[in-house]
N, C-alpha and C positions, 0 to 999 in steps of 0.2 A: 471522437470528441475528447474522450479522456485522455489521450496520449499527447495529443494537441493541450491540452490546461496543464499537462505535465510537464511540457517542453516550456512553457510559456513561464510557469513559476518556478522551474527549475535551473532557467535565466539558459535556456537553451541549449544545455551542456549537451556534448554531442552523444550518442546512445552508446547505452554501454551492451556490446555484443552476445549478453546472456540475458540483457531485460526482454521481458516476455509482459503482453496485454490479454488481457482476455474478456470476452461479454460473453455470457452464458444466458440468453432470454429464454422465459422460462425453465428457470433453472429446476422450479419447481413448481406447482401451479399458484400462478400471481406473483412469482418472484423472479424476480432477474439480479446477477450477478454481475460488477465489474471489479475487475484486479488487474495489480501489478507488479511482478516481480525483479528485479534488476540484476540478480542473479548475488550481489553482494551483500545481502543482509538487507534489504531495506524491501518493502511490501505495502502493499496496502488492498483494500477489500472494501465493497461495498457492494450492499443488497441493498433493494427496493423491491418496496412489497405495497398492497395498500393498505397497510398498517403502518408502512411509514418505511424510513430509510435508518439505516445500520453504517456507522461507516466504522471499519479498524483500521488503523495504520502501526507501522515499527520502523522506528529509525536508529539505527545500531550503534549514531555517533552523537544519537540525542542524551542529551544531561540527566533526562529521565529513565534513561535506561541501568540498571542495574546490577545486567547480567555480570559477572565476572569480582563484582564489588565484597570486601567484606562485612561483617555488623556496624564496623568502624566506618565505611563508604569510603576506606582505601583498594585498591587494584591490587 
């Protein structure tokens, strides 16, 4: 299902040959696991538990990203 909502919003770009999916049920007791990784920087994570849902994600070309930036938010 999730790889399916990925293709769908990611306007169906064809897959890139190191993205990996994963469901891990029962990752732990009462949690389960879904991820994604596409091998080029970008990822994302999500638990469900019943305590509720966790989601992270990382987009490496997103504006909010800051890795590589100085104090100044030059490159």
């Amino acid at each position: 299902m999730l790889a399916l909502l990925d293709c769908v919003l990611g306007g169906m770009a064809p897959a890139h040959p190191t993205r990996t999916y994963r469901y891990v049920e029962d990752r732990r007791p009462g949690e389960s696991l879904a991820s994604m990784d596409n091998g080029a920087g970008d990822e994302y994570s999500i638990v469900f538990s019943s305590a509720g849902t966790y989601v992270r994600g990382f987009d490496h070309y997103s504006e909010l990203n800051t890795y590589g930036q100085s104090d100044t938010g030059e490159l």
